[in-house]
N, C-alpha and C positions, 0 to 999 in steps of 0.2 A: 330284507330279502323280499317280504311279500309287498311291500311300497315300490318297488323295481320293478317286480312285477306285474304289479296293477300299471302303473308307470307304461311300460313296453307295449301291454295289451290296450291302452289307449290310444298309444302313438301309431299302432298298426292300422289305427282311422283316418282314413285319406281325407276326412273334412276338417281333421286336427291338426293343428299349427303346431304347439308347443303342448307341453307338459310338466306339470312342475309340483313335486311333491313332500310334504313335510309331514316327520313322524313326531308325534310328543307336544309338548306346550314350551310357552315362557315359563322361564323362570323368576315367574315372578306370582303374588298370590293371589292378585286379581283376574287371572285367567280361569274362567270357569271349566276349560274343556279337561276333561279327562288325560293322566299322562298318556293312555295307549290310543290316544287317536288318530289321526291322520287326515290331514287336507290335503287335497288336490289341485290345482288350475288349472284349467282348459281351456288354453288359447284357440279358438276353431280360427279356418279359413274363411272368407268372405262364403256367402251362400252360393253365388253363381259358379262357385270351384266345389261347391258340394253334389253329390251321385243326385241324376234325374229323379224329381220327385220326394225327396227325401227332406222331412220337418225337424223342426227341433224336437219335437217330441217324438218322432224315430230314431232320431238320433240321440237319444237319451235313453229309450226302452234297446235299444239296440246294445249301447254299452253296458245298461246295468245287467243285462242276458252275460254279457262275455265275462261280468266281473262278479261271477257269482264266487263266491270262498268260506266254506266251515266257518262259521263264527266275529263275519264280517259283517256288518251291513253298509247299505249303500245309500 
């Protein structure tokens, strides 16, 4: 539920293309990550389709503002 909704709250950024989100690891023993963690991808759109003025790095302070959550980090 809370990968959904990180998930939707990304998607509502008009510079984002796609979104694509995984909870958990391989099962397998070489995977160092943690079971409760969570990756992301974010396909953005070309830059000339992103809001006037706006950097990658606004638009990364911008999402991690929206995706704040109790005992998440980002």
């Amino acid at each position: 539920e809370l990968l959904q909704t990180q998930n939707k709250i990304i998607k509502s950024f008009p510079e984002v293309e796609s979104v694509w989100g995984k909870a958990g690891r391989a099962s397998t023993a070489t995977d160092p990550a943690p079971t409760e963690m969570f990756e992301t991808v974010i396909n953005l759109k070309p830059e000339t389709e992103w809001r006037k003025g706006l950097t990658l790095d606004g638009l990364i302070n911008e999402m991690d503002a929206a995706l704040q959550f109790p005992g998440v980090s980002n």
